[in-house]
FITI-880193 format. One record per residue (C-alpha): x, z, y. Coordinates in steps of 0.2 Angstrom, whole numbers. Layout:
<sites>
SITE / px / pz / py
SITE / X / Z / Y $
...
</sites>
This chain:
<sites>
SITE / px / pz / py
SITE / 923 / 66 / 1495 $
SITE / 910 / 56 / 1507 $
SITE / 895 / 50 / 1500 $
SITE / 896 / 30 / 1498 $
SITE / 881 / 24 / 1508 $
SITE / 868 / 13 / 1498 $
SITE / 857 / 8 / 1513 $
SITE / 862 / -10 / 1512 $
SITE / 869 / -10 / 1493 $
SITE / 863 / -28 / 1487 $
SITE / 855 / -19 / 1472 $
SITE / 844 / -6 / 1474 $
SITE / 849 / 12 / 1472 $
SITE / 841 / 30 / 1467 $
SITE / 849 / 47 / 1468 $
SITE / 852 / 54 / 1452 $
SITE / 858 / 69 / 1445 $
SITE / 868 / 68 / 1428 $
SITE / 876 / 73 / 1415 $
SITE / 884 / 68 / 1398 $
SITE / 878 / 71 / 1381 $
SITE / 884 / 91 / 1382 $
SITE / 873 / 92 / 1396 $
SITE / 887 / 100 / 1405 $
SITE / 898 / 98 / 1425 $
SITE / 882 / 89 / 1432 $
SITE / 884 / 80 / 1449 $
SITE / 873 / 70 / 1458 $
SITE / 876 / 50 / 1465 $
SITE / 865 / 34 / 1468 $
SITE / 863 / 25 / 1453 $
SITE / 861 / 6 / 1450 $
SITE / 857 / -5 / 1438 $
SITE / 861 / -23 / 1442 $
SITE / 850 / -35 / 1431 $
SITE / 860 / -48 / 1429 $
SITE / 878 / -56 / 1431 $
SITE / 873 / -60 / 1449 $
SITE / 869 / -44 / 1455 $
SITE / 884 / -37 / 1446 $
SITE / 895 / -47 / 1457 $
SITE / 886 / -44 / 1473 $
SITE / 888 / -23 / 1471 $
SITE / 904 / -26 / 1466 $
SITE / 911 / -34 / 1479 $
SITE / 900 / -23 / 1491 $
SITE / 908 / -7 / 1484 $
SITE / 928 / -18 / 1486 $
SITE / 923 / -25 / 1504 $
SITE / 928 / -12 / 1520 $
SITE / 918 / -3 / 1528 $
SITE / 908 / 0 / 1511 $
SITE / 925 / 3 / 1499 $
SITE / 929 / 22 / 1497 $
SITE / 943 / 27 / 1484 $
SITE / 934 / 34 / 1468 $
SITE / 918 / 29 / 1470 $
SITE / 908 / 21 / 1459 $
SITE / 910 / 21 / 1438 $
SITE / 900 / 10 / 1426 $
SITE / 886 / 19 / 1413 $
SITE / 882 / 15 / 1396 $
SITE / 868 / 25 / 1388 $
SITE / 878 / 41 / 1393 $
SITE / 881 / 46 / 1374 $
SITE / 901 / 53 / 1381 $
SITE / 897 / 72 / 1377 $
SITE / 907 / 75 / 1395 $
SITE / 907 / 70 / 1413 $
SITE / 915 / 50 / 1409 $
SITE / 899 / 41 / 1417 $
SITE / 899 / 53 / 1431 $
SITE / 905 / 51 / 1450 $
SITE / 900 / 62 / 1461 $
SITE / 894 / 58 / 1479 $
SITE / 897 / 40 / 1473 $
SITE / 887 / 24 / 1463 $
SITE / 885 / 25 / 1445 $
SITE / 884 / 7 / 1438 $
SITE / 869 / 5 / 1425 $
SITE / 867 / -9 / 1412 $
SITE / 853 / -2 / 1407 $
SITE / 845 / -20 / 1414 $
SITE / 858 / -29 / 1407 $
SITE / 850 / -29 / 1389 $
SITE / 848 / -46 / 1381 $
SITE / 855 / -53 / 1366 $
SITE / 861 / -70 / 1371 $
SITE / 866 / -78 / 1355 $
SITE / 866 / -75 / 1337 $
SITE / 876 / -86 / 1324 $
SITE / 866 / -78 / 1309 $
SITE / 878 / -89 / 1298 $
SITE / 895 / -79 / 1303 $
SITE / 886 / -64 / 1313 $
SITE / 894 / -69 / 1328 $
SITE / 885 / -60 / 1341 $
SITE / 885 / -61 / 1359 $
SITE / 876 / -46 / 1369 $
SITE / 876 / -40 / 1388 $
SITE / 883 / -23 / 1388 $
SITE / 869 / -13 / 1388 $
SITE / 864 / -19 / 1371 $
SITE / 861 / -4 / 1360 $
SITE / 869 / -4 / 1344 $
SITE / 851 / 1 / 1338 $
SITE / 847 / -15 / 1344 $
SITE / 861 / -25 / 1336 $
SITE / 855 / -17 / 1318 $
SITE / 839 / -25 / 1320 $
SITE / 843 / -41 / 1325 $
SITE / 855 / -43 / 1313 $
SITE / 850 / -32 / 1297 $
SITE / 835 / -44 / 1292 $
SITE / 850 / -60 / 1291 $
SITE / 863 / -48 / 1280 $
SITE / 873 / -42 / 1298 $
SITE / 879 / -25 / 1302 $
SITE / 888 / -18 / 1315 $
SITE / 907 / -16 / 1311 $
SITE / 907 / 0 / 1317 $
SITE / 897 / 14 / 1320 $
SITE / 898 / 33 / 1329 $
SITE / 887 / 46 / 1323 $
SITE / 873 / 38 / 1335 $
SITE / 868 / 23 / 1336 $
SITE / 860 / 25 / 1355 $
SITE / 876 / 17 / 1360 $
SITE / 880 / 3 / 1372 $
SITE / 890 / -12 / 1369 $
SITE / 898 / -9 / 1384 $
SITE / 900 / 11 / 1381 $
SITE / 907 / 7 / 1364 $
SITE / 920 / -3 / 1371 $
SITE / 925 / 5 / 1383 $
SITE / 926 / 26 / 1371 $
SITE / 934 / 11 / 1359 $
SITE / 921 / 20 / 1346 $
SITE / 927 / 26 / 1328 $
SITE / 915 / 29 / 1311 $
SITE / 919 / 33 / 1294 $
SITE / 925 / 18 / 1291 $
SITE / 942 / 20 / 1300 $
SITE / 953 / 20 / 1288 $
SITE / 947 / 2 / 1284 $
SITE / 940 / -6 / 1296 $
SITE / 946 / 2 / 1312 $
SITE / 938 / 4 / 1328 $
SITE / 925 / -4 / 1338 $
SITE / 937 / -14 / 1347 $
SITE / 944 / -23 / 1333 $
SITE / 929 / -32 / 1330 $
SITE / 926 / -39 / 1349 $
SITE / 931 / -54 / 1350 $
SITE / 930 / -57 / 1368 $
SITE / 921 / -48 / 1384 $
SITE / 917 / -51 / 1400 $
SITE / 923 / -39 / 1415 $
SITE / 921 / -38 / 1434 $
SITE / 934 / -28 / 1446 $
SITE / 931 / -21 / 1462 $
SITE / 934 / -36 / 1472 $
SITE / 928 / -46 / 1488 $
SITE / 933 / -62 / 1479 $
SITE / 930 / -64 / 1463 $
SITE / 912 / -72 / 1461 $
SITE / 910 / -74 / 1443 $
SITE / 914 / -61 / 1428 $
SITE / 932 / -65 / 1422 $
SITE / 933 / -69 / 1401 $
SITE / 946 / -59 / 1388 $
SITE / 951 / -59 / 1374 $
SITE / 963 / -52 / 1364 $
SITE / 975 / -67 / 1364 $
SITE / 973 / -74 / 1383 $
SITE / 973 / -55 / 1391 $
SITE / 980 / -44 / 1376 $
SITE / 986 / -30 / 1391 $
SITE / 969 / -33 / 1399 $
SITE / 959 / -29 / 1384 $
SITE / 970 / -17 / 1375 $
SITE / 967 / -9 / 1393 $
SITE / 951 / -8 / 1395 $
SITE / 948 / -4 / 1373 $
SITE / 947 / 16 / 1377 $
SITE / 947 / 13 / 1394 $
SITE / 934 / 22 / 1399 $
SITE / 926 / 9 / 1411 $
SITE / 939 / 13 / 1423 $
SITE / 947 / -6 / 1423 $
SITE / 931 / -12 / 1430 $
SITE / 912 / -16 / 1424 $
SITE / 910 / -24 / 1408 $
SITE / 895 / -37 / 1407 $
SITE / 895 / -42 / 1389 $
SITE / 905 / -44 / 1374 $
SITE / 906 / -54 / 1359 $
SITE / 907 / -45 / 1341 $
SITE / 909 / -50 / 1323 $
SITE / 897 / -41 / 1312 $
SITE / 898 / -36 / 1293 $
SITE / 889 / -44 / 1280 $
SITE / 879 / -32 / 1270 $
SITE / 869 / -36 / 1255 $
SITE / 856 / -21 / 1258 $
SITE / 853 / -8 / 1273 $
SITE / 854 / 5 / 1259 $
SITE / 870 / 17 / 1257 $
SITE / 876 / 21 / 1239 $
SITE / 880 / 38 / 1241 $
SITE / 892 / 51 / 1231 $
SITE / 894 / 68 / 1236 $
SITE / 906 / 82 / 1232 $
SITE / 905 / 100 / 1237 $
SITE / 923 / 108 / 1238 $
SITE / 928 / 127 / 1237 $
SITE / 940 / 124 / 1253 $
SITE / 951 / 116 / 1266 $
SITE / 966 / 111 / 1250 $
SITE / 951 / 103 / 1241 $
SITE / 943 / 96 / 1255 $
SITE / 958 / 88 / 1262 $
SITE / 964 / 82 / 1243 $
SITE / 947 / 75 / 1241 $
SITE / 945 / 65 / 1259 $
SITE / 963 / 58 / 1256 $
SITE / 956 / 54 / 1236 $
SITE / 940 / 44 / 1240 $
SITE / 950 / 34 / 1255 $
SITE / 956 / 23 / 1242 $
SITE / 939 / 21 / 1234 $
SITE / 927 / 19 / 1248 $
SITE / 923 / 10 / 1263 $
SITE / 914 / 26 / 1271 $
SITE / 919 / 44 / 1270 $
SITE / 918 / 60 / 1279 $
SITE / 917 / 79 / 1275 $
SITE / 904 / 93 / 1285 $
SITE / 914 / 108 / 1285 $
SITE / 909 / 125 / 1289 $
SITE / 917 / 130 / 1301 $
SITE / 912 / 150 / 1299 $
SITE / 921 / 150 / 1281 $
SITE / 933 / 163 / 1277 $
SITE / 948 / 170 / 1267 $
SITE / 946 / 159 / 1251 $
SITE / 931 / 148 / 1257 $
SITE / 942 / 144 / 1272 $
SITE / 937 / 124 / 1274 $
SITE / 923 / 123 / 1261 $
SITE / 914 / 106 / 1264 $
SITE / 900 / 92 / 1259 $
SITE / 911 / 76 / 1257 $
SITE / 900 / 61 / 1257 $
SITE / 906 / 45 / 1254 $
SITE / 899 / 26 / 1248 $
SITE / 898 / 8 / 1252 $
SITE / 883 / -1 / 1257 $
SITE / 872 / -5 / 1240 $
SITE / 872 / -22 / 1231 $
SITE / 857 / -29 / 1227 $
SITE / 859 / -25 / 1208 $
SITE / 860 / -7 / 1215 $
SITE / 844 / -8 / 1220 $
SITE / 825 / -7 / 1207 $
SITE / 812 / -19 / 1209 $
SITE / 802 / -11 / 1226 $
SITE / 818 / -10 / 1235 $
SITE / 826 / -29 / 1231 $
SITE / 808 / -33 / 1239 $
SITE / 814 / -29 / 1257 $
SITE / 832 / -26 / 1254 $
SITE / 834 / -23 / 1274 $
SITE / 820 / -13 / 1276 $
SITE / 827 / -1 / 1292 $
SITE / 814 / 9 / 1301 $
SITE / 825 / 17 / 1318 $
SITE / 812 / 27 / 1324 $
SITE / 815 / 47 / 1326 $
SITE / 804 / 56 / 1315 $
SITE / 805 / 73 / 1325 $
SITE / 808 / 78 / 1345 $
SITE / 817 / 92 / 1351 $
SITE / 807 / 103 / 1363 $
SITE / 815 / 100 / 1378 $
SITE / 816 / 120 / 1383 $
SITE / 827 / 129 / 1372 $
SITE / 830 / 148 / 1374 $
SITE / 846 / 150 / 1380 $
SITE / 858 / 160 / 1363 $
SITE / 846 / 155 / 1351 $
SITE / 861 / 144 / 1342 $
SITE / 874 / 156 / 1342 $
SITE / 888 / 164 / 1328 $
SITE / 871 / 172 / 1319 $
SITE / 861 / 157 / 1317 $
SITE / 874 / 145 / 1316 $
SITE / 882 / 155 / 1300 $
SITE / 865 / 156 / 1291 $
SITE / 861 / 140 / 1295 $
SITE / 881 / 135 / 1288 $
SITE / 878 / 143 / 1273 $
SITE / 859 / 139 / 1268 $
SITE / 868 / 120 / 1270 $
SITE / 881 / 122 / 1259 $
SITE / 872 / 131 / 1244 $
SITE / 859 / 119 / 1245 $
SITE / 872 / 103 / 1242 $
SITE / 875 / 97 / 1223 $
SITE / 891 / 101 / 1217 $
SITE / 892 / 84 / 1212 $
SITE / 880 / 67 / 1213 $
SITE / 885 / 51 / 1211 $
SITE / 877 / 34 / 1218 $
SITE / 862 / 41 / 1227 $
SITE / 856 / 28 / 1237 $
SITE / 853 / 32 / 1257 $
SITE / 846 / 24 / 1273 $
SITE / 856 / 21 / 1287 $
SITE / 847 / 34 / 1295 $
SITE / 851 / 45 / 1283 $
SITE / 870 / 42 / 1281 $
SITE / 874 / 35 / 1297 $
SITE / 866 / 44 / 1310 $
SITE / 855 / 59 / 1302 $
SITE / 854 / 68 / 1319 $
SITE / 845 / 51 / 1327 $
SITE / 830 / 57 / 1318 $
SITE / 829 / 71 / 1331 $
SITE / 824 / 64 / 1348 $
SITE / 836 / 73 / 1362 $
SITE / 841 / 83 / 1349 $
SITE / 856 / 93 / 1362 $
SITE / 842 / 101 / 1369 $
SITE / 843 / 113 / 1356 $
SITE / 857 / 121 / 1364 $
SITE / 849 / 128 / 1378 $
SITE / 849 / 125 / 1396 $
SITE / 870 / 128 / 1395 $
SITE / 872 / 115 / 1384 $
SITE / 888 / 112 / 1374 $
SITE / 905 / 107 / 1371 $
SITE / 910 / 93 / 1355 $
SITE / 930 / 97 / 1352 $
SITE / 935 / 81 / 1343 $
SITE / 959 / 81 / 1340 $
SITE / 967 / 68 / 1328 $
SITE / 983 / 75 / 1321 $
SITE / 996 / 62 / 1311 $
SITE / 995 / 64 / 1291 $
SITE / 1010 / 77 / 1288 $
SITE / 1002 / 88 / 1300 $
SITE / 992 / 98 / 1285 $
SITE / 995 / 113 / 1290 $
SITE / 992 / 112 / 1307 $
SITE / 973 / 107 / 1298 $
SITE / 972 / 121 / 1291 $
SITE / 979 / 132 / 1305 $
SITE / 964 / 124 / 1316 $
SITE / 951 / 132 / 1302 $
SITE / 959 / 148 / 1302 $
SITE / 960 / 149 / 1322 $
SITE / 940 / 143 / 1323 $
SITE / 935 / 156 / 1310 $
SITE / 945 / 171 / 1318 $
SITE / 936 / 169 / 1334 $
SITE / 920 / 166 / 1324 $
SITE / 915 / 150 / 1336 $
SITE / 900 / 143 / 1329 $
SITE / 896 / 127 / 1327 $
SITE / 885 / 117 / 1316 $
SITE / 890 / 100 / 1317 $
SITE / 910 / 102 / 1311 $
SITE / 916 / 84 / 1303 $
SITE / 932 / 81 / 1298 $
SITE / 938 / 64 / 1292 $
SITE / 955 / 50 / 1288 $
SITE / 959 / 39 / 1302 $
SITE / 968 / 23 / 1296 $
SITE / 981 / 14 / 1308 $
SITE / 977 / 15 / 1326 $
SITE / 974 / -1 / 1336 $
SITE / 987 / -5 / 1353 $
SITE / 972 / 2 / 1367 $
SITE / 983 / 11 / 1379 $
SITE / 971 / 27 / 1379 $
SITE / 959 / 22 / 1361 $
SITE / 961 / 38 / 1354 $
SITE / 960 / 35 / 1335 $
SITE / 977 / 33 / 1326 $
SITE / 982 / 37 / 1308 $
SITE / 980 / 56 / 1304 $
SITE / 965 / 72 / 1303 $
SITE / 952 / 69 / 1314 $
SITE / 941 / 86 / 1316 $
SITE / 926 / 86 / 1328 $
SITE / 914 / 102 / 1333 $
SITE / 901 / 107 / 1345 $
SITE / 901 / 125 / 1351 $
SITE / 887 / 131 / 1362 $
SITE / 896 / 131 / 1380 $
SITE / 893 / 150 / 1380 $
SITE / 902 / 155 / 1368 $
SITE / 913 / 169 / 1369 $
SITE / 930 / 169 / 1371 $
SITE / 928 / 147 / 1369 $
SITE / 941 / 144 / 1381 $
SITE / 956 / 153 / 1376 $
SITE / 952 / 145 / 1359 $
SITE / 950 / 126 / 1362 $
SITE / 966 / 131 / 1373 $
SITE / 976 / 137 / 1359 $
SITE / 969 / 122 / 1349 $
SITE / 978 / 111 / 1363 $
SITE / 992 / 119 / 1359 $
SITE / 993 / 115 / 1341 $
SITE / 986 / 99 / 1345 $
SITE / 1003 / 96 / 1355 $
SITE / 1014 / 105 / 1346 $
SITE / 1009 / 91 / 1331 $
SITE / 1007 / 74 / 1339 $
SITE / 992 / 74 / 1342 $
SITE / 977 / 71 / 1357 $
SITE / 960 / 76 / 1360 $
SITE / 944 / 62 / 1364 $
SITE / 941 / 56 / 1380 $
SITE / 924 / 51 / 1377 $
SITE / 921 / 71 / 1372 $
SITE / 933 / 82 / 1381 $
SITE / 926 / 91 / 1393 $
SITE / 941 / 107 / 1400 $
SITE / 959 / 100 / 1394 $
SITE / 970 / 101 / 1406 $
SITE / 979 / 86 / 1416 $
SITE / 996 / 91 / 1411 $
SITE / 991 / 93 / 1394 $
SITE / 983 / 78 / 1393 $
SITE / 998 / 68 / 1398 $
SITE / 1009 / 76 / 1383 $
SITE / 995 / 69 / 1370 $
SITE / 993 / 51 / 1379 $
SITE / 1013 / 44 / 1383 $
SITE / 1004 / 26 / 1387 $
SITE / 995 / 32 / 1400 $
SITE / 1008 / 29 / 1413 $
SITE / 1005 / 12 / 1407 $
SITE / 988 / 11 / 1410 $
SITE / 988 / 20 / 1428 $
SITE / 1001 / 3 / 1430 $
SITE / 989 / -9 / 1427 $
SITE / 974 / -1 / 1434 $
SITE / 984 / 1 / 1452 $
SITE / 985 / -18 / 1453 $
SITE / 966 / -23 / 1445 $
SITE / 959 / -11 / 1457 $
SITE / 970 / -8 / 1471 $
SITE / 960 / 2 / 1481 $
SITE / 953 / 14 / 1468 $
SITE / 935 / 9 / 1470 $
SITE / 931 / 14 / 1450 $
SITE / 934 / 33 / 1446 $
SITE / 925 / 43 / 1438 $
SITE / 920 / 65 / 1437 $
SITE / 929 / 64 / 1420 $
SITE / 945 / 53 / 1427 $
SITE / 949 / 65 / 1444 $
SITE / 950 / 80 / 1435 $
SITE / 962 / 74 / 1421 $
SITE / 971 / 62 / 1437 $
SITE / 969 / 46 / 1423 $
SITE / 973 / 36 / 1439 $
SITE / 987 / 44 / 1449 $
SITE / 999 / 32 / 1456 $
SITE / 1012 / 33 / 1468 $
SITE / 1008 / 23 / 1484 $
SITE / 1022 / 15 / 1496 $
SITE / 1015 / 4 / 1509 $
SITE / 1031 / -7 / 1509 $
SITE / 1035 / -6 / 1491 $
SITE / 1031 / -19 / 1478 $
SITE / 1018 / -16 / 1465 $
SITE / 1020 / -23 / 1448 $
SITE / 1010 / -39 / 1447 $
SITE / 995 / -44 / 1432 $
SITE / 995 / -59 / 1427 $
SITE / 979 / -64 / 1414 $
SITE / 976 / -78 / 1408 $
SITE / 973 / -87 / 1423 $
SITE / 986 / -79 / 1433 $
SITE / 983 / -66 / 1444 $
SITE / 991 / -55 / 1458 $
SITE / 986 / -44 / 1469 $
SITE / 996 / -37 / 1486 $
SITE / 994 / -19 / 1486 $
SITE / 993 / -13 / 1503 $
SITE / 976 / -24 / 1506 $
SITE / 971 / -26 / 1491 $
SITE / 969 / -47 / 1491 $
SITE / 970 / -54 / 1474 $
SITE / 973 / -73 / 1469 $
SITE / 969 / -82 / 1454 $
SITE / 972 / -98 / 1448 $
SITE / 979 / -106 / 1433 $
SITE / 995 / -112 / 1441 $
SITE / 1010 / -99 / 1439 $
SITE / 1015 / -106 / 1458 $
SITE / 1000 / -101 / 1467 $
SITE / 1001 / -83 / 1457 $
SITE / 1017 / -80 / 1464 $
SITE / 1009 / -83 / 1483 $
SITE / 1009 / -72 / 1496 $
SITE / 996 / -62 / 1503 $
SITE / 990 / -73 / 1519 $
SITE / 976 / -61 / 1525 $
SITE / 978 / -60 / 1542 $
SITE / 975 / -37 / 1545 $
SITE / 989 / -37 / 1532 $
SITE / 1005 / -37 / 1538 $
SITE / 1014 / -28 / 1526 $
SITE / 1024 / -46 / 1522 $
SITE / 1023 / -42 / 1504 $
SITE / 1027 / -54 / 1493 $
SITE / 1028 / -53 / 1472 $
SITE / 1043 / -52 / 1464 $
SITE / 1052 / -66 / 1460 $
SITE / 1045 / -75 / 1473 $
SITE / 1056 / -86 / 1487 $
SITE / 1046 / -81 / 1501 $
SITE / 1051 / -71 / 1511 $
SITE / 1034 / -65 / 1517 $
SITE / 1030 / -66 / 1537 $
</sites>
């Protein structure tokens, strides 16, 4: 693919080389980081204005927490907001928040804990940008009643690759529900998000009320998850994935509510919302290569399980501790080595339990280590054409990328995956195939739709997006393409790629006018009859 230049890029560029969290596909590119609105709109209508625009060049980049290629484009621009990092405003009244999209969700906690606010919504990191969030459409362990990440945005603010549009363009999910719902799990693929406004969680303390159970395998683990669904807010089980014969599925379920403060003694109600972020520990950042494989990873499985209560009720945790114990270790996926590693993450719908269990049995035959195995309960999914949580088994691992026989394996797992009605994680899929992928996603011909008309000459793409072809569409010069229409009114003429905007339906339906188009197309429904 050839390089996009950046010599006159009205933000400043670097070469890069990246990768996602797995540390995995590296490629190299020019990254920039816009620091404000201005600049945003200034690259993007650089990457959309011939000479510059090249199809799939240019993706936008969170805190590059996907554990795969999604924030990569080789030879192209990789679209930081890093810069764009400011709380605007803060209702601390009804924890209405509005953030640019490279606010951390670290950084949302500390705002808001000390005024009772929480974020809705939180991944096992909290190194995650606003934007990034929105775009994976992040789940936690609180699915099954709150949802995911998107649920919880009220509005955002998006630029598309375009020569015209001078200002970010507003959504929400009742002015632009196709828009939104497109760009929720989008992957940053609909174009650059520049900040979002969210609705936080009143909390009465930034301790977690925690009980655990240890169960003697998958039946009981599953029988328990489904169990303390209905009793609390937060739950999740860490399997051991290494388990066999009668211990198949054994697990530490922990699950709790954040604690009142009648839950807390007289030092703690002092500073209910004491939260101290900091990582306690960092991870060298040379790892011998193997020295987390099946041995380790089984000792290490089963010193963790023996060493967990049978039962403990009301312990009281930090969020630190609950949410995000592996935050205390800074650039803790070094510790797989210089191959890094691959996170596996399928949902499969309730009445799939079998095919649960079947996914144990597969992992533990082929005796593919991996220490970080959660499995949890999603509650009703939301309408993003590509969010991936939807009511069912969610079961997520990390294997080191080197190990043996991984391939066939997470193959196989596809095919159960499939074979139930179920998908795997774009934010953490890293080998699936394409065809494959479009047996687990059936709206994603829906998406590929809409993303033909808001970027019409595939400036956006990313590593992740090319090799799963998220953007494929058929292309006819002379044939109409389906027309957007947000909450302004928008269409766009394919063949050049012009796009109108206004609030009047009339001048929506207008033909493209630009003169080196003469293609005569007009939208459909329109009583032009072009040129």
């Amino acid at each position: 693919m050839p390089r996009t230049s950046a010599t006159s890029s009205p933000v400043p560029t670097q070469p890069v080389r990246l990768t996602g969290w797995g540390r995995i596909a590296p490629s190299r590119a020019d990254l920039a980081a816009p620091a404000s609105d201005a600049e945003a709109v200034a690259l993007l209508q650089y990457l959309a204005t011939p000479p510059t625009s090249k199809s799939g060049t240019a993706i936008p980049r969170g805190l590059g927490r996907s554990y795969n290629n999604a924030a990569q484009s080789a030879d192209g621009i990789v679209i930081s907001s890093g810069k764009l990092n400011n709380i605007i405003s803060f209702d601390h009244d009804t924890g209405v928040v509005e953030a640019e999209a490279g606010v951390s969700l670290e950084q949302l906690m500390v705002a808001g804990l000390p005024h009772g606010w929480f974020v809705p919504v939180s991944p096992g990191t909290r190194q995650v940008s606003i934007g990034g969030a929105l775009a994976a459409d992040v789940h936690g362990k609180n699915h099954h009643v709150a949802g995911s990440f998107a649920s919880h945005v009220t509005s955002f603010d998006i630029l598309f690759p375009s020569a015209e549009q001078g200002a970010p363009h507003t959504v929400t999910r009742e002015s632009d529900p196709e828009l939104f719902w497109a760009t929720a799990g989008g992957m940053g693929l609909t174009g650059f998000i520049t900040r979002a406004t969210i609705q936080l969680k009143r909390v009465e303390s930034s301790l977690v009320a925690v009980d655990t159970v240890k169960t003697k395998d998958i039946d009981e683990t599953m029988a328990v998850l489904a169990e303390h669904d209905t009793k609390y807010g937060y739950t999740v089980a860490w399997s051991d994935d290494l388990a066999r014969g009668k211990h198949l599925g054994r697990s530490i379920i922990t699950s709790g509510d954040f604690a009142t403060l009648a839950d807390l003694n007289d030092r703690q109600r002092h500073d209910p919302f004491a939260f101290d972020p900091r990582a306690k520990l960092a991870a060298p950042k040379v790892f011998p290569p193997g020295l987390l494989n099946r041995y380790s990873i089984r000792l290490a499985n089963t010193a963790w399980y023996l060493k967990a209560p049978r039962h403990r009720e009301h312990e009281l945790q930090t969020i630190s501790q609950f949410f995000h114990p592996l935050d205390g270790i800074r650039n803790w996926n070094c510790a797989y080595g210089p191959g890094g590693f691959r996170q596996y993450q399928y949902v499969m719908p309730f009445g799939a339990e079998a095919a649960v269990r079947k996914s144990f049995e597969l992992v533990s035959a082929q005796r593919a280590p991996s220490f970080v195995t959660v499995l949890k309960r999603f509650g009703k999914a939301d309408p993003g054409l590509l969010s991936f949580p939807t009511a069912g088994w969610t079961l997520a691992l990390d294997f080191p990328a080197h190990t043996r026989g991984l391939g066939p394996l997470l193959d196989e797992l596809d095919k159960l995956v499939v074979a139930n009605g179920g998908r795997v994680y774009l934010a953490k899929d890293s080998r699936v195939s394409a065809a494959t992928l479009e047996e687990m996603y059936p709206r994603l011909p829906e998406f590929r739709k809409l993303r033909s008309v808001l970027d019409p000459a595939g400036v956006l793409a990313s590593d992740l997006s090319r090799r799963l072809n998220l953007l494929r569409q058929e292309h006819r010069h002379d044939a109409p393409a389906a027309t957007y229409r947000g909450a302004v009114g928008v269409t766009s003429c394919p063949p050049c790629g012009r796009r109108r905007t206004s609030p009047s339906a009339r001048s929506a339906a207008s033909w493209c006018r630009r003169a080196r188009c003469r293609s005569g197309w007009s939208p459909p429904g329109s009583r032009s009859t072009g040129r």
